[in-house]
N, C-alpha and C positions, 0 to 999 in steps of 0.2 A: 349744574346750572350756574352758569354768570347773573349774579343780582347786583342790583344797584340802588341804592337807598337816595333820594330827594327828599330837599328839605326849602320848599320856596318861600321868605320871608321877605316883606318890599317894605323898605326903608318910611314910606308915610303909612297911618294909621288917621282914621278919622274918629273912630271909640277912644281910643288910650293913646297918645302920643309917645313913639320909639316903644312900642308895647314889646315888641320880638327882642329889647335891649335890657328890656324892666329888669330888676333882680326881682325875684323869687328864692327864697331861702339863701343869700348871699351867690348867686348866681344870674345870668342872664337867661333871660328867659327861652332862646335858641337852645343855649348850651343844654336844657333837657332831651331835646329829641335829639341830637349831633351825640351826644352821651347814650341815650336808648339805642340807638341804631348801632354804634359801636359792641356795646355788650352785650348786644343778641347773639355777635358772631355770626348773622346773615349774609354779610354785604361784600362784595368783592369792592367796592368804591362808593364811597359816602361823597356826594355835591350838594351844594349848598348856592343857591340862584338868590340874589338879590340886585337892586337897584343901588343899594346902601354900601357902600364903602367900607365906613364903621362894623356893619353887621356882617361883611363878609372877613373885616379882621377877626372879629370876636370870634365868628365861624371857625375861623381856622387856629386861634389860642383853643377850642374847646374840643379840637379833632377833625373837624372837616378834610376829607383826603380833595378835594377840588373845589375851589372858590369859580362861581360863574359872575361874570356881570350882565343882568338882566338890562335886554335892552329897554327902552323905557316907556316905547309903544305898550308893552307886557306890563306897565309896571303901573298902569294909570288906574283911577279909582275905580274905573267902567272896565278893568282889561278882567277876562276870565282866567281862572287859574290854570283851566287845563294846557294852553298853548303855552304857559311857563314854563308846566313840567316838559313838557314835547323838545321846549327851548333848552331845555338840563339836559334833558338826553341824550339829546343830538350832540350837543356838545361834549357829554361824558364820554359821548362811543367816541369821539373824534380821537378827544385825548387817553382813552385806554385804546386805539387801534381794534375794536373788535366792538357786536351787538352784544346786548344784554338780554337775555334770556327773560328774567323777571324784572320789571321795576316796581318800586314800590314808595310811595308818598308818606311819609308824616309831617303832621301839620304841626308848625313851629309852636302853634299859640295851643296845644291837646299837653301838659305835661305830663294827666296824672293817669294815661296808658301804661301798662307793664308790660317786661321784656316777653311774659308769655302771650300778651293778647298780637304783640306781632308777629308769634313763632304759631299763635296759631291762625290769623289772618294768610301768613304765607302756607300754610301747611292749606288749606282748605283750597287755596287757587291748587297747588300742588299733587296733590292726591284725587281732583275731581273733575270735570271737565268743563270749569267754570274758564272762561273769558277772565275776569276780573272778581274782583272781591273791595265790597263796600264796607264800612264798620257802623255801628247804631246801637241807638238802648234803646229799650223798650218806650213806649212815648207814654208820657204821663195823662196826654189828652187824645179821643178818640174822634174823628171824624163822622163815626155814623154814631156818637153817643152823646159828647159833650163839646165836640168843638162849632163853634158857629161862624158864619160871615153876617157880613150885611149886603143885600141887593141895592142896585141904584137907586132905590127909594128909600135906604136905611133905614129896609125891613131884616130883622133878625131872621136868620133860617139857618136851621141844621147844616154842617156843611156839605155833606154826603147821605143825607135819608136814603133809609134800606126802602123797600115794597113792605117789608114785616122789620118794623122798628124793634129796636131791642130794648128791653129794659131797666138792664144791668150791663155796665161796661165790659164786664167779665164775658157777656156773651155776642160781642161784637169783634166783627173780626180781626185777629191782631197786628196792630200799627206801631211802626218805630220811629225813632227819630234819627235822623243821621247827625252822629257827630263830627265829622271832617275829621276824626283823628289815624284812621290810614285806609291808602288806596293801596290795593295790590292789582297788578294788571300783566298777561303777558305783552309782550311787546307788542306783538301781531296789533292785538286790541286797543292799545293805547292809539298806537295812529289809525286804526281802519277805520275806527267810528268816533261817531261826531260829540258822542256824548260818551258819561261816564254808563247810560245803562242800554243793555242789550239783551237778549234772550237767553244768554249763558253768566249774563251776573249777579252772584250771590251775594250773603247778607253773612257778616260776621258780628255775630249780637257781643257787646261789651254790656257792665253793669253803669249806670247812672252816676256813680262812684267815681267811675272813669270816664265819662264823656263828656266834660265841662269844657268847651269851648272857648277863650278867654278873648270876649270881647268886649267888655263894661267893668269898669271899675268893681261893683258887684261879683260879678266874676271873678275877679281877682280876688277879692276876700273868700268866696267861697272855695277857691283852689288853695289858696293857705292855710285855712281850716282844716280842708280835710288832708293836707301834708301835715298839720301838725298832727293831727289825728291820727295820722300814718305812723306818722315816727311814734309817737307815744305809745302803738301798737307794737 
């Protein structure tokens, strides 16, 4: 199978400014996942989609096999990620001459993924007859247990009440969080639907360890934490 690895990073950031440039352990923060994807040995072509100039140099110092420049409709605070990736691909098949079989997404700003959670994100589309594969942790709050809204009256309510409420978290039904730190999708499925979920897409659970999303300064420290914490191990 032809794979193709995406890495879509847009040059403004409203959380963290040039967050995708940040260093993190004397590096840029792209350069983890352009580095992950390489040493899995998945990928027949690694692209790298940005709006950012800068960030498609650093791309291409830290291994990117294709710099795209995102057009900048794709690139706005309101644009959705998915027509970005569709915009990588189309472009990757142009310039390798042939489709791609599997594509698969890492999120520039997810560092602290390992090369097996994406061998086995890929392996799970692979081996089963999923459409796609989403990645998540376990969610620390429970919609039929502990998580609440407020109604237009800024009345607290449960956000999801069962008929028969539960009264242990443990016994409600189990809820994840999605981290954004990788899509797997075959191709077919990338463009046919409109959205990321469909009736053949799966759940690739990661540990909480790994699914830190880096979009707050907060974030940030707690991703350096636990690299030091990594290394130390």
């Amino acid at each position: 199978m032809n794979r193709l690895c995406t890495v879509c990073a847009r040059g403004g950031s409203k959380g963290i400014k040039n967050k995708n440039l940040r260093n993190l352990k004397g590096r840029p923060l792209i350069a983890f996942s352009i580095e992950q994807a390489r040493e899995s040995g998945l990928f027949d072509l690694i692209a790298v989609s940005s709006d950012s100039d800068e960030i498609l140099d650093v791309a291409g110092k830290y291994g990117a096999d294709l710099l795209i420049a995102r057009p900048q409709e794709l690139a706005t605070d309101n644009a959705a990620k998915l027509p970005a990736i569709r915009h990588c691909v189309t472009q990757a098949e142009s310039y390798f001459g042939n489709l791609f079989d599997i594509i698969v997404d890492l999120d520039a700003t997810s560092p602290l993924r390992l090369i097996e959670d994406i061998h086995g994100a890929v392996d799970l589309l692979e081996r089963t007859g999923a459409s796609n594969i989403i990645t998540a942790a376990p969610a620390r709050r429970s919609p039929y247990f502990n998580l609440v809204e407020l109604d237009k009256d800024e009345v607290v309510k449960l956000s999801k009440p069962l008929d028969n409420p539960v009264v242990r978290r443990q016994d409600s039904p189990r809820c994840f969080d999605m981290n954004a730190s990788i899509y797997v999708w075959k191709r077919s499925a990338l463009f046919d639907y409109p959205t990321i979920f469909n009736d053949k897409t799966r759940l690739f659970v990661m540990p909480a360890e790994r699914s830190v999303d880096i979009d707050s300064e907060l974030d940030f420290d707690i991703v350096e934490l636990i690299l030091r914490r990594r290394n130390a191990q």
